[in-house]
BAFI-3210 file (N, C-alpha, C; in Angstrom, 3 decimals, decimal comma, padded with zeros to 6 digits):
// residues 194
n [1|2|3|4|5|6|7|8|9|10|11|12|13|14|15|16|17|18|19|20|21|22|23|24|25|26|27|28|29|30|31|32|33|34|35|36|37|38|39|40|41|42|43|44|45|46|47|48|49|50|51|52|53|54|55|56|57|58|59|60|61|62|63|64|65|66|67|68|69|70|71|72|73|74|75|76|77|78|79|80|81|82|83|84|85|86|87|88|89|90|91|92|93|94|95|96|97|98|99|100|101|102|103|104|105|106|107|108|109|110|111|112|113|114|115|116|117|118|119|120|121|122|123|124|125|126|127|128|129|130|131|132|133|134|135|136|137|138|139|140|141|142|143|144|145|146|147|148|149|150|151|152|153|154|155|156|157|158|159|160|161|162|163|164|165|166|167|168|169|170|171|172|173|174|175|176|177|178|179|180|181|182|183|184|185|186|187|188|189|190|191|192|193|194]
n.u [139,105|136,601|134,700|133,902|134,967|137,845|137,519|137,552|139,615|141,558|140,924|141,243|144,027|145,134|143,992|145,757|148,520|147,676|147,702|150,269|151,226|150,380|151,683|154,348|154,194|153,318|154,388|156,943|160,250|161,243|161,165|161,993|159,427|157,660|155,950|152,544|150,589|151,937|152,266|149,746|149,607|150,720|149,405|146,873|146,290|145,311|141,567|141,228|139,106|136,137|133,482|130,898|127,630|123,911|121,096|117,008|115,630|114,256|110,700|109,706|109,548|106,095|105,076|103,987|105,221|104,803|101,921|103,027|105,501|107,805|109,243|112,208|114,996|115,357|112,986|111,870|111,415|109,471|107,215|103,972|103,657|103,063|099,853|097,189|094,798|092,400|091,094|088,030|085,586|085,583|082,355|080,668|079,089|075,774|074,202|073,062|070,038|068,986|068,597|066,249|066,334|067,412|067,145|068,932|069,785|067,526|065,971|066,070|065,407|062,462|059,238|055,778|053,796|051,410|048,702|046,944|044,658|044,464|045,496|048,286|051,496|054,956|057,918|061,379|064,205|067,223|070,398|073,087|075,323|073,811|075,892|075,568|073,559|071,070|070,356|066,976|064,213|060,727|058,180|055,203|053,214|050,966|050,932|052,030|053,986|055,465|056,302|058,210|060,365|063,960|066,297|066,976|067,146|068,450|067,443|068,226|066,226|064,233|062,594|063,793|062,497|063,664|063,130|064,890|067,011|067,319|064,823|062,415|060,677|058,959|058,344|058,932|057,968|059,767|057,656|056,479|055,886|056,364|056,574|055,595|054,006|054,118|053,372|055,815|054,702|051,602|051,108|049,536|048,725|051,123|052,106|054,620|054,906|055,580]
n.v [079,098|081,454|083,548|086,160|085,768|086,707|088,671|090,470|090,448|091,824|094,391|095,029|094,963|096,499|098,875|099,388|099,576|101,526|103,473|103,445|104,557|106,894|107,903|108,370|109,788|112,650|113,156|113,129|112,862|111,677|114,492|116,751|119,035|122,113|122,448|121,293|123,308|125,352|125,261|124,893|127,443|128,670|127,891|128,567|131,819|132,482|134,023|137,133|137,522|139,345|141,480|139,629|139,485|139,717|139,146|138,916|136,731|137,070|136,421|133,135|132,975|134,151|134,274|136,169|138,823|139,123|141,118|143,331|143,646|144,868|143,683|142,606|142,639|142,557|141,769|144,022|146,505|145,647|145,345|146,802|148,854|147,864|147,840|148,845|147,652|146,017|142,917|141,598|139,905|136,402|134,786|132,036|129,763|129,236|125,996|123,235|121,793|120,100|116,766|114,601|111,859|108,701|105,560|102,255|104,216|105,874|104,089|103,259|102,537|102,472|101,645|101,257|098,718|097,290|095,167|093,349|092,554|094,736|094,553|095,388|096,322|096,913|097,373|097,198|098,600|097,916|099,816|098,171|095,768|092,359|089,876|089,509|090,816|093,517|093,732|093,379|093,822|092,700|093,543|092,483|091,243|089,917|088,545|085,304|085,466|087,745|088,282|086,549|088,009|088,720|089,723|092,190|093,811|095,925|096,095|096,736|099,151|097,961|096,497|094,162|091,848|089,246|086,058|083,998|081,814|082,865|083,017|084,978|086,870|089,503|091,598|094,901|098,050|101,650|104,526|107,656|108,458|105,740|102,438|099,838|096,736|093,413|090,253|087,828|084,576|084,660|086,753|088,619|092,231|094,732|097,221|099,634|102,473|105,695]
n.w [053,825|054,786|052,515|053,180|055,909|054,743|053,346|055,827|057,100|054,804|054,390|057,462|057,221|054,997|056,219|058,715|056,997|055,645|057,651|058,967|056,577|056,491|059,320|059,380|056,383|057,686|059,962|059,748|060,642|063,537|065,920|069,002|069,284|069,818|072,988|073,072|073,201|072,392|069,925|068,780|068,735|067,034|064,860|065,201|066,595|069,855|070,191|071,508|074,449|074,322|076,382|077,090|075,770|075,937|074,266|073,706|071,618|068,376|067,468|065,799|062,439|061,095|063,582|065,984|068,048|071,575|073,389|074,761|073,834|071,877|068,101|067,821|066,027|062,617|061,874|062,890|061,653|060,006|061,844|063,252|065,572|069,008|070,133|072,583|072,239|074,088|073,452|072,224|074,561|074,789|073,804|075,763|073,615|074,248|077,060|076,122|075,981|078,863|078,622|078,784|081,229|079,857|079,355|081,370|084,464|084,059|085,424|087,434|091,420|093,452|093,004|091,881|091,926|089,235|088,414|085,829|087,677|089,612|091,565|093,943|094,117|095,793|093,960|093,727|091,671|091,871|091,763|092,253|091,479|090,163|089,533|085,897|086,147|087,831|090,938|092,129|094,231|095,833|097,146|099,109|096,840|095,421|093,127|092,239|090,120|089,777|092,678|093,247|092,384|091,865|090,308|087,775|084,008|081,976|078,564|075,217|074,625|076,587|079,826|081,704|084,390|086,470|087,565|090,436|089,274|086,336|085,274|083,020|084,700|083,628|080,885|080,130|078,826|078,441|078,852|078,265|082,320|083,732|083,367|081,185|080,224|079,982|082,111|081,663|082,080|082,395|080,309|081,068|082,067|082,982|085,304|085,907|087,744|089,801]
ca.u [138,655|135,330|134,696|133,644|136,516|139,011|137,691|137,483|141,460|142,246|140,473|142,210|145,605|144,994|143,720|147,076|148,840|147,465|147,916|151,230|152,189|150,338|152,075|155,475|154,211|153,352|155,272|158,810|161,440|161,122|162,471|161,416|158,801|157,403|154,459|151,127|149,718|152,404|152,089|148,393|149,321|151,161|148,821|145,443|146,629|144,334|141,387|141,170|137,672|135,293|132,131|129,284|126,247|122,458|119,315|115,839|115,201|113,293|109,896|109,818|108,125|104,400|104,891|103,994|105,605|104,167|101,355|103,387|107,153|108,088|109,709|113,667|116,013|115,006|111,630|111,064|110,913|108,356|106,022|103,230|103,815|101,870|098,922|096,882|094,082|092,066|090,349|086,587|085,598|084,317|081,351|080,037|077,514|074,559|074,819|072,189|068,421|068,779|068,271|065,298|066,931|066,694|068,072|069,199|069,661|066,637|064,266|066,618|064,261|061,060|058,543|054,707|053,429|050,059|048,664|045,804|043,530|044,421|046,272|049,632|052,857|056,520|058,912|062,699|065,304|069,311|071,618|073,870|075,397|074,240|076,568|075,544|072,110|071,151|069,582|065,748|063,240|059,549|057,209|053,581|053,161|049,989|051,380|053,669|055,244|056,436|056,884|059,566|061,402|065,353|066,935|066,680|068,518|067,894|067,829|067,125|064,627|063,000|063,183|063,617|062,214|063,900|062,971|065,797|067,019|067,121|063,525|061,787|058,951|057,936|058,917|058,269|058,953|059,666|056,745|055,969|057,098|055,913|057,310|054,203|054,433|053,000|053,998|056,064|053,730|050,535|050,835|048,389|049,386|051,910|052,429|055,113|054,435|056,296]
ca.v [080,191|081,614|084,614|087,366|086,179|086,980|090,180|091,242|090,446|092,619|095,383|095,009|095,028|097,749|100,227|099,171|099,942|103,542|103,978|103,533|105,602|108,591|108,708|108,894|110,946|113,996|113,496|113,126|112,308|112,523|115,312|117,111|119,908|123,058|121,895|121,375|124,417|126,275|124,308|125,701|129,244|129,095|128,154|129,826|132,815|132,840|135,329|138,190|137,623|140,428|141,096|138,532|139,905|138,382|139,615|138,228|136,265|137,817|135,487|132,814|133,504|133,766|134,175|137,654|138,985|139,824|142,161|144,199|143,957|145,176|142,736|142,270|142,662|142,628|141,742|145,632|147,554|145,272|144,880|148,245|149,033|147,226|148,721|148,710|147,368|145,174|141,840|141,135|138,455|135,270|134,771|130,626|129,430|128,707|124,446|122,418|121,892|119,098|115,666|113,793|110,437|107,247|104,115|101,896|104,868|106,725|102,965|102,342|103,278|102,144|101,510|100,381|097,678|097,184|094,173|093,460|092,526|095,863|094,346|096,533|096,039|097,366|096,698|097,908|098,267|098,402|099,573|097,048|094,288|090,596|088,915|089,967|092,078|094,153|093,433|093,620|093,033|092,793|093,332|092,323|090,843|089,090|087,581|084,384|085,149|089,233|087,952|085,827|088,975|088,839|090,763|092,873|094,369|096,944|095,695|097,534|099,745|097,308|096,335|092,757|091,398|087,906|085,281|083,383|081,007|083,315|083,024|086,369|086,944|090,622|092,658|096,570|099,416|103,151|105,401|108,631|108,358|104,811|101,082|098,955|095,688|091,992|088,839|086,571|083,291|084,584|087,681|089,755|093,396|094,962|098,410|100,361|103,952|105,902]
ca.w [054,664|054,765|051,634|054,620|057,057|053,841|052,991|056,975|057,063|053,754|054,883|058,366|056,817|054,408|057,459|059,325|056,255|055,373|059,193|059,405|056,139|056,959|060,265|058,393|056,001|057,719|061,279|059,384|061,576|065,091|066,702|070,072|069,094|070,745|073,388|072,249|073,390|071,997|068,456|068,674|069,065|065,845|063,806|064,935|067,685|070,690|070,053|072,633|074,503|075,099|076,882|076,417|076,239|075,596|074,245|073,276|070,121|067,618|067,457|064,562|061,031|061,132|065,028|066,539|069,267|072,742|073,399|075,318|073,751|070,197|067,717|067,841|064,592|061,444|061,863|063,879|060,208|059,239|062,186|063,370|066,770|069,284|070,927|074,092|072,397|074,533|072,745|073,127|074,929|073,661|074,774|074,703|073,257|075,553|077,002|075,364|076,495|079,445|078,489|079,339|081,245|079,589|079,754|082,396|084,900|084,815|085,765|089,195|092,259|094,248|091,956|092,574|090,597|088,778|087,707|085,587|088,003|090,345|093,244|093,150|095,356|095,571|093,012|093,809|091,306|091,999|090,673|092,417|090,320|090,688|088,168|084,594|086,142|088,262|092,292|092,628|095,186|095,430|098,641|099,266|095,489|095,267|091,850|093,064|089,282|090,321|094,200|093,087|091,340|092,642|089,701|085,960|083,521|080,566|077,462|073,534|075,781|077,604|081,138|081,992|085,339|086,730|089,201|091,029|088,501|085,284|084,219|083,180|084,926|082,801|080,351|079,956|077,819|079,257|078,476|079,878|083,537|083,967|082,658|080,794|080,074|080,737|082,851|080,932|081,957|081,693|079,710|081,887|081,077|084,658|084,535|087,360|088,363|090,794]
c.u [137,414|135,702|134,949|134,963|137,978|138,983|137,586|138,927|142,118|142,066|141,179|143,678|145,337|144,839|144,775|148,037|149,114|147,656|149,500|151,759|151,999|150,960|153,910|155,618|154,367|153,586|156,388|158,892|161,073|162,010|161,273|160,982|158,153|156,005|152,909|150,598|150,691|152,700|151,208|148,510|149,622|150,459|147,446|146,036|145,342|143,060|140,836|139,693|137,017|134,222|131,027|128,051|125,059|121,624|118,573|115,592|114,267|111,833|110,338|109,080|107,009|104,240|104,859|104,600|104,606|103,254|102,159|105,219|107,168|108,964|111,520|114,022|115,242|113,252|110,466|110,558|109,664|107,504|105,819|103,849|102,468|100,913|097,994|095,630|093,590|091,034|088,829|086,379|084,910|083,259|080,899|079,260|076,875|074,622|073,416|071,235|068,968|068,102|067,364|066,081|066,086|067,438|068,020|068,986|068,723|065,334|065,039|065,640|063,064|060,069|056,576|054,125|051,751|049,841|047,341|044,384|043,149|045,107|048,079|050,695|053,929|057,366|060,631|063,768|066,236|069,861|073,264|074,185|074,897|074,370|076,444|074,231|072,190|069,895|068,210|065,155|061,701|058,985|056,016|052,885|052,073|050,572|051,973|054,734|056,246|056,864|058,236|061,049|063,080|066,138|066,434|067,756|067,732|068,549|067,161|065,636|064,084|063,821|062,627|063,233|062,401|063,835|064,396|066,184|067,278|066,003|063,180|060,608|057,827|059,373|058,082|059,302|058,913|057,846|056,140|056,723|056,663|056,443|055,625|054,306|053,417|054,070|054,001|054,675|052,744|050,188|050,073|049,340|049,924|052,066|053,245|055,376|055,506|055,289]
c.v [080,830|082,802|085,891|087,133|086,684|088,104|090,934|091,536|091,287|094,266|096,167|095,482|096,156|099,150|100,021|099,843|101,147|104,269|104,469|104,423|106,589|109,082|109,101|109,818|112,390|113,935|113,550|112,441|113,055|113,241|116,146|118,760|121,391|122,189|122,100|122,687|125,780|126,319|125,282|127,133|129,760|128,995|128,862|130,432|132,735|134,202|135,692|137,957|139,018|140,438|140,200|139,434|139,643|139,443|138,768|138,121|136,812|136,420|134,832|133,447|133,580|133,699|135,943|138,126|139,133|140,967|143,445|144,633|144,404|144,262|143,229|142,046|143,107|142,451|143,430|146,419|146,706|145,333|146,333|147,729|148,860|147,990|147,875|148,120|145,970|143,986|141,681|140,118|137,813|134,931|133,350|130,262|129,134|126,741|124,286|122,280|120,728|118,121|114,478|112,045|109,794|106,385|103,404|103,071|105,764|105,214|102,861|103,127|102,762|102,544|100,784|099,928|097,503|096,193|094,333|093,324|093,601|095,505|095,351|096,272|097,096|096,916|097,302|097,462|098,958|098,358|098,664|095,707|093,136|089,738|089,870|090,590|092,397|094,020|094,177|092,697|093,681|092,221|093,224|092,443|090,133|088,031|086,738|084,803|086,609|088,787|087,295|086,538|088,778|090,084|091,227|093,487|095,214|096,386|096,077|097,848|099,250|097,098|094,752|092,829|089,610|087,662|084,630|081,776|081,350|083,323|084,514|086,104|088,254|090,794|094,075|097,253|100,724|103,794|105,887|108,364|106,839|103,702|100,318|097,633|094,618|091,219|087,998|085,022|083,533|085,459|088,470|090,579|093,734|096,360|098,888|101,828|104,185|106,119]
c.w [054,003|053,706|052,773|055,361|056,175|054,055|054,208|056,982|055,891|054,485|056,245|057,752|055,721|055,410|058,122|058,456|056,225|056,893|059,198|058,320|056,338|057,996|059,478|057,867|056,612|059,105|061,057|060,168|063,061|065,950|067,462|069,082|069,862|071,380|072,400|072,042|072,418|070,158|067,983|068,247|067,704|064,390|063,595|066,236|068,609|070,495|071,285|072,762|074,768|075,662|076,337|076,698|075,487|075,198|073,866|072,124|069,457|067,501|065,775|063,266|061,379|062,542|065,681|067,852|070,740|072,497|073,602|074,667|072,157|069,490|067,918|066,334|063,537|060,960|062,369|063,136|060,124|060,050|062,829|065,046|067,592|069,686|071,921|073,676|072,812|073,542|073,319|073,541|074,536|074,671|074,141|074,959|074,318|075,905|076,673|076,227|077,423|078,286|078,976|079,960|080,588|079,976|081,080|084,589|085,220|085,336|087,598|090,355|092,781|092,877|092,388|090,829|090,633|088,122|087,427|086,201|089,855|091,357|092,756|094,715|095,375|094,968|092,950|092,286|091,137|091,444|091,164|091,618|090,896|089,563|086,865|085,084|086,889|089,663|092,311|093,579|094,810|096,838|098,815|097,625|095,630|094,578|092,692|091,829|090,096|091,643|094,184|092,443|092,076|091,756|088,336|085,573|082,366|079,344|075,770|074,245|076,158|078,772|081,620|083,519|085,414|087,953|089,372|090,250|086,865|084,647|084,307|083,453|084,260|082,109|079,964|079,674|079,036|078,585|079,458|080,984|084,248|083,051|082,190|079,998|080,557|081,524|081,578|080,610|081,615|080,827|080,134|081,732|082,818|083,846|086,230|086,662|089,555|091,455]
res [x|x|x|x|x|x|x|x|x|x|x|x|x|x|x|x|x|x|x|x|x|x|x|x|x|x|x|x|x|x|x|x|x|x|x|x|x|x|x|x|x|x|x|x|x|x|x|x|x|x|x|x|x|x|x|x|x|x|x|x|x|x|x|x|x|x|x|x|x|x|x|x|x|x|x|x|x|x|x|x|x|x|x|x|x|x|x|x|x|x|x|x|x|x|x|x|x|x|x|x|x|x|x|x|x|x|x|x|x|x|x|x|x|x|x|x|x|x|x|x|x|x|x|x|x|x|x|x|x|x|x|x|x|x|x|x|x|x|x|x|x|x|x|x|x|x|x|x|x|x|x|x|x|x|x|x|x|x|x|x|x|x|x|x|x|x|x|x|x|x|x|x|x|x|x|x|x|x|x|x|x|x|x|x|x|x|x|x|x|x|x|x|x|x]
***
């Protein structure tokens, strides 16, 4: 037999054991007793109830009472009696200077385009997703490279411009209230203006 299934069975039979002498011990011999309740009475007497009645907890340590209530128990010697005085109000701080947009969000919008040799078009860009960028168009483009624009995206402050296929056809930085930049292919300098 297994070590564990031994010592489960000793253990067993030992608690059976001490079971059965303590009831011996201290029930004697059986003989008919006074009821339970009346067993009870004899050894703790019922005590007589009286009114219940409630009050309000004194607050914890380091906890002040109410403006308006005075402390409870032992805490009442120790604490001044409250008063009516009113608190000043906080007054907050002023909100921060506006934020000049940048990023992604301040390029979305109708845009007119400038190319180096002055012809200038319409350059839209959405903030509608297409895929991983963002939906542009381009109207009465001289260029064929900008005419071919479909979408862009903002990227470490610049602003990509792509034809249909993933090629970039520009890139341009912010500055001032205008994007400046060249055409990918031939590098001629593009600049968009509102």
């Amino acid at each position: 037999m297994p070590r564990q299934h031994r010592s489960t069975i000793a253990v067993l039979a030992l608690a059976a054991g001490l079971g059965a002498c303590a009831s011996q011990r201290f029930d004697g011999p059986r003989t008919r007793g006074p009821a339970p309740q009346a067993a009870l009475d004899t050894i703790a007497p019922a005590m007589p109830s009286g009114a219940v009645t409630s009050a309000p907890l004194a607050p914890p340590p380091g906890a002040s009472a109410a403006p308006d209530e005075r402390p409870i128990g032992a805490q009442a010697a120790l604490a001044p009696p409250a008063s009516n005085v009113v608190p000043e109000p906080v007054v907050a701080p002023p909100p921060p200077p506006p934020v000049a947009a940048g990023g992604r969000a301040s390029v979305v919008g109708a845009w007119d385009a400038k190319d180096a040799t002055g012809a200038s078009c319409k350059v839209t860009l959405s903030s509608a997703p297409a895929l991983d960028l963002y939906k542009a168009s381009a109207a009465g483009c001289p260029n064929k490279d900008l005419a071919k624009v479909t979408a862009w995206d903002f990227r470490d402050g610049e602003v990509y411009l792509y034809q249909q296929g993933g090629t970039v056809a520009a890139r341009l930085r912010q500055g001032g209230g205008a994007l400046d930049g060249a055409l990918t292919k031939s590098g001629a300098a593009l600049a968009l203006v509102r």
